[in-house]
C-alpha positions as YAML, in Angstrom:
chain: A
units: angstrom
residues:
- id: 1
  name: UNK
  ca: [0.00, 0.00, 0.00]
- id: 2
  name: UNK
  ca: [1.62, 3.33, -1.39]
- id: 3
  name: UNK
  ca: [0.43, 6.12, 1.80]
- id: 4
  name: UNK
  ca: [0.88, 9.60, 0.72]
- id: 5
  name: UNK
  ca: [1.79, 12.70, 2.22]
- id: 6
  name: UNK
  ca: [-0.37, 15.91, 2.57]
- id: 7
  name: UNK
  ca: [1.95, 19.01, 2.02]
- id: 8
  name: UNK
  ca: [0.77, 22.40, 3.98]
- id: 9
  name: UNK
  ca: [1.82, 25.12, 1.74]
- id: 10
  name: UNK
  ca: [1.95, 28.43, 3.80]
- id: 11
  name: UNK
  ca: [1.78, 31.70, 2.34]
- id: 12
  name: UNK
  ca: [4.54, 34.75, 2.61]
- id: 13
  name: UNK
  ca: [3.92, 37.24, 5.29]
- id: 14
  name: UNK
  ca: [4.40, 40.55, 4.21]
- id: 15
  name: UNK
  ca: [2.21, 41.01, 1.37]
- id: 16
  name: UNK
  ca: [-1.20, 42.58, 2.83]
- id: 17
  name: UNK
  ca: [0.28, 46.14, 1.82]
- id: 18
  name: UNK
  ca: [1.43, 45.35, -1.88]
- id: 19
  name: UNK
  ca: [-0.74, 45.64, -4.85]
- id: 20
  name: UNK
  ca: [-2.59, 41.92, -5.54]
- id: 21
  name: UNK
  ca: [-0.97, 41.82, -9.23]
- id: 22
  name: UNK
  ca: [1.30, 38.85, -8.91]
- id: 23
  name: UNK
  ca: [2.35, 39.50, -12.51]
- id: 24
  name: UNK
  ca: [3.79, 43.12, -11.94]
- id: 25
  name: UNK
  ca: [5.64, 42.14, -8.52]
- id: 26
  name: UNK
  ca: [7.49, 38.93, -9.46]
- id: 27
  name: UNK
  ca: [8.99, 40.57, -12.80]
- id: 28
  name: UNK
  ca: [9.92, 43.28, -10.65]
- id: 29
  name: UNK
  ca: [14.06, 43.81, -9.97]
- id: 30
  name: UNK
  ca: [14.97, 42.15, -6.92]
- id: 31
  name: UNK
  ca: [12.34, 40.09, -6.02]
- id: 32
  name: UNK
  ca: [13.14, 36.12, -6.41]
- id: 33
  name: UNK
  ca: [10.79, 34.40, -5.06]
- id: 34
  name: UNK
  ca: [12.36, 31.46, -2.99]
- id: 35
  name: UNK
  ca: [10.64, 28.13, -3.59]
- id: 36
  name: UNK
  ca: [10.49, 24.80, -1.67]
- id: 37
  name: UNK
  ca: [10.38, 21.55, -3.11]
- id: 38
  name: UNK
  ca: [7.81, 19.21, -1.41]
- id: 39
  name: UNK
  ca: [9.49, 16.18, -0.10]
- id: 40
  name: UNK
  ca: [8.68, 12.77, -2.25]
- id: 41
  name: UNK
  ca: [5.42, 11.45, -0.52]
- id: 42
  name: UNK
  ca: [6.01, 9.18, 1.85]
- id: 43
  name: UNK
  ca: [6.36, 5.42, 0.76]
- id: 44
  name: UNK
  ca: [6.38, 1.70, 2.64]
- id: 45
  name: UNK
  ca: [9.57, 0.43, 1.06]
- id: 46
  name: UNK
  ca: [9.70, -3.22, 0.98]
- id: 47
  name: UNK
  ca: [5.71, -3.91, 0.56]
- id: 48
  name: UNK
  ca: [6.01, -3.63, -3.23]
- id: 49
  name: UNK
  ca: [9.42, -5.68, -3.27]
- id: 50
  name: UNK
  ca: [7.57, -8.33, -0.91]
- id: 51
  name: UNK
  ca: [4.68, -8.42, -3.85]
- id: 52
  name: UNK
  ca: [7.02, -9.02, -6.36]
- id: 53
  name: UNK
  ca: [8.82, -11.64, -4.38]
- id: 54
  name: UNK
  ca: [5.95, -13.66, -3.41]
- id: 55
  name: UNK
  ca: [4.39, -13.50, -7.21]
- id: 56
  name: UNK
  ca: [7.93, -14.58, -8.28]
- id: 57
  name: UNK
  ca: [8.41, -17.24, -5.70]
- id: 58
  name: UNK
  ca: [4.70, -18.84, -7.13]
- id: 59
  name: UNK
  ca: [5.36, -18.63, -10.21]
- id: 60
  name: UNK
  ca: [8.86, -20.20, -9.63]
- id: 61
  name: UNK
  ca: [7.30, -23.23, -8.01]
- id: 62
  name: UNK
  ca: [4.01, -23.46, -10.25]
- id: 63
  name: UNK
  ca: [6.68, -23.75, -13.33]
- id: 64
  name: UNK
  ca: [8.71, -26.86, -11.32]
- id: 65
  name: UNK
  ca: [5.49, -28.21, -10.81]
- id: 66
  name: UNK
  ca: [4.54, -28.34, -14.35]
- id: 67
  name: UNK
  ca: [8.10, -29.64, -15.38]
- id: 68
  name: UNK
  ca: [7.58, -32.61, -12.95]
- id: 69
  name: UNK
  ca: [4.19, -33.71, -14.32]
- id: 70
  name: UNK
  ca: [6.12, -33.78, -17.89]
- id: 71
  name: UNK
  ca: [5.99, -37.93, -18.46]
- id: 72
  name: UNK
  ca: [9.67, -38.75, -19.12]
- id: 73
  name: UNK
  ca: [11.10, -41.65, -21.06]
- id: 74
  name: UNK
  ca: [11.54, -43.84, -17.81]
- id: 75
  name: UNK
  ca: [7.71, -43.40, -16.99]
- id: 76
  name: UNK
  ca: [6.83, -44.38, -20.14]
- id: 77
  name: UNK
  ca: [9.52, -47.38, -20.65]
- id: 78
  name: UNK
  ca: [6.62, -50.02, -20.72]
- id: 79
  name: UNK
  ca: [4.70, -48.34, -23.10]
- id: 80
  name: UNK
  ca: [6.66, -49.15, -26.35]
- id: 81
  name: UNK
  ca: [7.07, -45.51, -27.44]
- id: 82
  name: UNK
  ca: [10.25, -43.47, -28.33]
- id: 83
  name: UNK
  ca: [10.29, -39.88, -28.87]
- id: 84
  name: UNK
  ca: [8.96, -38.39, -32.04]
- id: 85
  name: UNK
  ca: [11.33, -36.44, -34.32]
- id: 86
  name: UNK
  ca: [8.89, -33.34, -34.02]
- id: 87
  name: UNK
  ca: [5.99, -32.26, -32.03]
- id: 88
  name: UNK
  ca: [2.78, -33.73, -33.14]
- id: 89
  name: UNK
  ca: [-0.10, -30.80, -34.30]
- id: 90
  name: UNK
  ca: [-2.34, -30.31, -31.62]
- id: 91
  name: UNK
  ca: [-5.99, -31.67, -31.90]
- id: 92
  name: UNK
  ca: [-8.47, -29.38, -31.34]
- id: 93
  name: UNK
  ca: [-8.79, -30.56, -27.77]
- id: 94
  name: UNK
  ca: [-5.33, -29.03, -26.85]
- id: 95
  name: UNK
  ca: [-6.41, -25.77, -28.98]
- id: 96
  name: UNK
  ca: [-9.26, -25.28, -26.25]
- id: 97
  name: UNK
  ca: [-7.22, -25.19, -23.30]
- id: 98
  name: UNK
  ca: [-6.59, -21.55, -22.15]
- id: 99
  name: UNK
  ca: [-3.09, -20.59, -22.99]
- id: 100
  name: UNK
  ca: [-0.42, -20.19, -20.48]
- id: 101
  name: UNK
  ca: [3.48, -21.28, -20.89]
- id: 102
  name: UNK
  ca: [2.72, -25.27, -21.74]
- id: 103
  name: UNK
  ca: [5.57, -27.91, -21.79]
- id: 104
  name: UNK
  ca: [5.37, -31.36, -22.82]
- id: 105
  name: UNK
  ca: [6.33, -34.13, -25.33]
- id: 106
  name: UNK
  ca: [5.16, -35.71, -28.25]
- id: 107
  name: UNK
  ca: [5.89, -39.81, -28.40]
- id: 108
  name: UNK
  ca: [5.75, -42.55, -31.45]
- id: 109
  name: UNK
  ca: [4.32, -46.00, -31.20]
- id: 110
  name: UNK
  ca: [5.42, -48.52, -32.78]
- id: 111
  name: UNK
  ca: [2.37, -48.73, -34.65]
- id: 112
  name: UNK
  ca: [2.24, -45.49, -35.28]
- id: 113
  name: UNK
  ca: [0.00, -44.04, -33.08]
- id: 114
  name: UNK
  ca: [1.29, -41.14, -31.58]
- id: 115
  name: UNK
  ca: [1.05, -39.74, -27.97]
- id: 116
  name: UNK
  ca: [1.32, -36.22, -27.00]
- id: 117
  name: UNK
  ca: [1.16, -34.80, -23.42]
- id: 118
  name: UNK
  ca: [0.86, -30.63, -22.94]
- id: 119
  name: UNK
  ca: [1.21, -29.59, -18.79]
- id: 120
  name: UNK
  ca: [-0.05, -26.06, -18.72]
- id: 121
  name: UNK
  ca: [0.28, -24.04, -15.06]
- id: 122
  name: UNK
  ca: [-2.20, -21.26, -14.02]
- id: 123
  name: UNK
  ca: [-0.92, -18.94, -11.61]
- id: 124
  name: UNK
  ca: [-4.07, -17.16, -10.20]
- id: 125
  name: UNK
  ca: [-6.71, -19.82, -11.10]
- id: 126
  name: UNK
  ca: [-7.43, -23.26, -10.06]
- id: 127
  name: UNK
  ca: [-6.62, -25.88, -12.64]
- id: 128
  name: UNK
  ca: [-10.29, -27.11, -11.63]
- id: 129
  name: UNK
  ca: [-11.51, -24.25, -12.69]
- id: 130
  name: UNK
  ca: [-9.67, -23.71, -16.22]
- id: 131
  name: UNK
  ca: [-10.76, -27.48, -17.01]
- id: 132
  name: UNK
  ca: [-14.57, -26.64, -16.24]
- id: 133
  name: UNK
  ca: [-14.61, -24.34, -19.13]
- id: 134
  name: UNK
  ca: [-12.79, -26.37, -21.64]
- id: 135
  name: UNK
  ca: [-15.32, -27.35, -24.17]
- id: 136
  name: UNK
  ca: [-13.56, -29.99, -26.53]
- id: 137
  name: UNK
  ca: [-15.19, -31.03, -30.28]
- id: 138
  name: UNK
  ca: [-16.28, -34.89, -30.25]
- id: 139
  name: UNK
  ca: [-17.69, -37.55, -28.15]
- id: 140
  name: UNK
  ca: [-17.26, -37.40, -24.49]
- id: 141
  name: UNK
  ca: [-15.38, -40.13, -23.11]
- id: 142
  name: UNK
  ca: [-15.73, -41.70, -19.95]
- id: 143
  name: UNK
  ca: [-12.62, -41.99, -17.60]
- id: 144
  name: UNK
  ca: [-12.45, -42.61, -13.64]
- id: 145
  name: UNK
  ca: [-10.84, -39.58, -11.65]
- id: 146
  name: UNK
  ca: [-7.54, -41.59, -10.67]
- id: 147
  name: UNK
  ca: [-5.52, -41.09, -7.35]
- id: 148
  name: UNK
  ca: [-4.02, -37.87, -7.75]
- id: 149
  name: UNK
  ca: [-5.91, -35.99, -10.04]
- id: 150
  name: UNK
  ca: [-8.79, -33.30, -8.22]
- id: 151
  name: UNK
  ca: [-10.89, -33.69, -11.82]
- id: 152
  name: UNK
  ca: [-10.85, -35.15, -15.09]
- id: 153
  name: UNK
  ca: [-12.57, -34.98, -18.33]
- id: 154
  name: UNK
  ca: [-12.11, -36.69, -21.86]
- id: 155
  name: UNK
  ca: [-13.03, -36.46, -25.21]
- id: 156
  name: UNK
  ca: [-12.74, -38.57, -28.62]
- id: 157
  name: UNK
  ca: [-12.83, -37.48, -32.28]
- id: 158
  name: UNK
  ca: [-11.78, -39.10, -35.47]
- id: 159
  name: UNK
  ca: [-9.06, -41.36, -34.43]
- id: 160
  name: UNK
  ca: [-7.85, -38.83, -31.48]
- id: 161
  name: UNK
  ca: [-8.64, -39.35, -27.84]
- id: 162
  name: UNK
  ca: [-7.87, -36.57, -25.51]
- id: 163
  name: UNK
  ca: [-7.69, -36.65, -21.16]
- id: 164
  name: UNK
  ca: [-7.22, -33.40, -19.11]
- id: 165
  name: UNK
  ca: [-6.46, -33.85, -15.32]
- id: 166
  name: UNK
  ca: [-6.33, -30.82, -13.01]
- id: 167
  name: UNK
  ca: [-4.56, -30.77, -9.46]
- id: 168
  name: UNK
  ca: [-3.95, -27.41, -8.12]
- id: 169
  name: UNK
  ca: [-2.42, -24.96, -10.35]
- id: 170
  name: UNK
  ca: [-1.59, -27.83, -13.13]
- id: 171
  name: UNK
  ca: [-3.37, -29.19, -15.88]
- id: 172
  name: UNK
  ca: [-2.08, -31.89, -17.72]
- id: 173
  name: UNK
  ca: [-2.82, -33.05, -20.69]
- id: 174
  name: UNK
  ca: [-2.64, -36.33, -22.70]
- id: 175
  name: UNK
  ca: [-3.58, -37.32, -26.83]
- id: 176
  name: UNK
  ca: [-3.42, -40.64, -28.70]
- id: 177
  name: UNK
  ca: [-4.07, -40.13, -32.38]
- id: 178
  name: UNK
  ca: [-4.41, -44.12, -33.39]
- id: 179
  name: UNK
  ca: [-5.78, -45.71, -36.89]
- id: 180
  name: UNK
  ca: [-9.11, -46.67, -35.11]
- id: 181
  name: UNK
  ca: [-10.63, -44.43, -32.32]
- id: 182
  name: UNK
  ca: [-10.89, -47.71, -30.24]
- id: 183
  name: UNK
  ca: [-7.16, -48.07, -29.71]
- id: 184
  name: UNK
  ca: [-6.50, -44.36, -29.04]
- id: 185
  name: UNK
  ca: [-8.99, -44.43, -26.29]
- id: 186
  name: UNK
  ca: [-8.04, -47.56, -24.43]
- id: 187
  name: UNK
  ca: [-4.40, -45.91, -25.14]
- id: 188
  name: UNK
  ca: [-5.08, -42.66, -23.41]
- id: 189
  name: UNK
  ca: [-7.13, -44.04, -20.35]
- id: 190
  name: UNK
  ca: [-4.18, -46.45, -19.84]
- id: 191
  name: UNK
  ca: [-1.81, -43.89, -19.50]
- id: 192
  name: UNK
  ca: [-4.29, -41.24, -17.34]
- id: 193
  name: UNK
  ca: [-2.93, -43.10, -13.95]
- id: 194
  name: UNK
  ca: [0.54, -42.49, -14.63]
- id: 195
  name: UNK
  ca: [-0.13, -39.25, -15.53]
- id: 196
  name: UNK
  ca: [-2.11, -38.30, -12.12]
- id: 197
  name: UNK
  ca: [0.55, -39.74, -10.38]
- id: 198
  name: UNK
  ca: [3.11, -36.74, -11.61]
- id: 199
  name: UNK
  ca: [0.56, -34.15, -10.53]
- id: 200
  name: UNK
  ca: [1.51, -31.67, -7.69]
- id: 201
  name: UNK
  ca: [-0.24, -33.20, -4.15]
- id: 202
  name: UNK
  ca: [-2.81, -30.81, -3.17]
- id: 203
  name: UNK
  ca: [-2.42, -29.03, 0.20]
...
């Protein structure tokens, strides 16, 4: 909170028996006027710095957050996938997530499917609350809230399956793009535990 400081300006005795024409008696010879600068109004240093540091400090720790819900090659070792020359193109599912700084990974099967996981972090909103408004193109697909996770929703759509999980400030994101809508969605509800798991624990 800035607090500011009143300055009482008093006026220059004297003056009752001059002529009121403030034009004619400041150009006159002789007669500087002295002037006072008001002292800088009145601050609480440290307050803003504090802010900055605590907004810095969350965003710090939201960001390591979404880094460790990344699935890495060792969580995924069982899965039969190795890491795809390029990013996949995101469905339209990822499209409708509210944008933020998102990290992830795109994966190859060796069938050819291809899975691609996008963490996003919200700093001033629930992840809860950003997955309530995501409205995804398709047919709604059914997945149990695993351990972890604080909600969970799923959608399918020509060949592509998509899960969002939200825990805290995270949401995480996972898409199988298979030759039969079938396979992508037992794909992508297979891997929605393992995901959870790499969520940040609520507190």
């Amino acid at each position: 909170m800035v607090v500011l400081s009143a300055v009482l300006l008093t006026g220059l005795a004297g003056c009752a028996d001059r002529p009121n024409n403030l034009e004619t008696y400041y150009n006159r010879p002789g007669n500087a006027v002295a002037t006072t600068t008001p002292p800088p109004a009145a601050t609480s240093p440290g307050v803003p710095d504090q802010a900055a540091a605590a907004s810095s400090s969350a965003q710090q720790a939201i960001a390591e957050e979404v880094a460790a819900a990344v699935l890495t090659r060792s969580d995924l070792s069982s899965e039969g996938v190795h890491a795809a020359a390029e990013r996949a193109e995101n469905g339209a599912c990822f499209d409708a997530v509210p944008s933020g700084d998102p990290r992830g990974a795109s994966w190859t099967y060796s069938s050819g499917s291809t899975l691609t996981q996008q963490v996003t972090g919200y700093l001033d909103e629930a992840a809860t609350d950003v997955l309530s408004r995501v409205r995804c193109d398709g047919q709604k697909l059914s997945v149990p809230l695993p351990s972890g996770a604080e909600a969970v929703r799923g959608w399918c759509s020509s060949g592509t399956c998509t899960v969002l999980l939200a825990a805290g400030h995270v949401l995480s994101g996972l898409q199988v793009t298979a030759n039969t809508t079938t396979r992508a969605s037992d794909a992508v509800k297979s891997l929605t535990p393992l995901a959870a798991e790499k969520l940040p624990v609520s507190q």
